[in-house]
C-alpha positions, 0 to 999 in steps of 0.5 A: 336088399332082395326083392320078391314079386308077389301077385299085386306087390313087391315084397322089399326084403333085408337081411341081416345077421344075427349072431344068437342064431348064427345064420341071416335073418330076414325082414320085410321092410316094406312093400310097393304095389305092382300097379303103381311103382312108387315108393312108400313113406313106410318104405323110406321111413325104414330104410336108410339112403343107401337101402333107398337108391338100391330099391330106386335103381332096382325100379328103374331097372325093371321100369327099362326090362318091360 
């Protein structure tokens, strides 16, 4: 997962591989507002559990920097 801060929200990013193109391909999976750090039900119904604790530790990671 990559994530992109934008100015009022941070992008939630994927990127997978896709054979036809034989290069990654990337797709915003959802995105959380910079204002209030929570996770969206389009974010969760998106991504897998896996995909979710990266984003969870990820915002806790940021939630200690600052």
């Amino acid at each position: 997962m990559q994530f992109r801060e934008r100015r009022k929200v941070i992008q939630v990013i994927r990127t997978t591989y896709d054979p036809e193109l034989k290069r990654g391909r990337a797709e915003v999976v959802g995105k959380i507002d910079k204002a209030d750090l929570q996770i969206t039900d389009k974010l969760q119904k998106n991504c897998d559990a896996e995909e979710l604790a990266e984003v969870t530790a990820w915002l806790a990671q940021r939630a200690a920097d600052q």
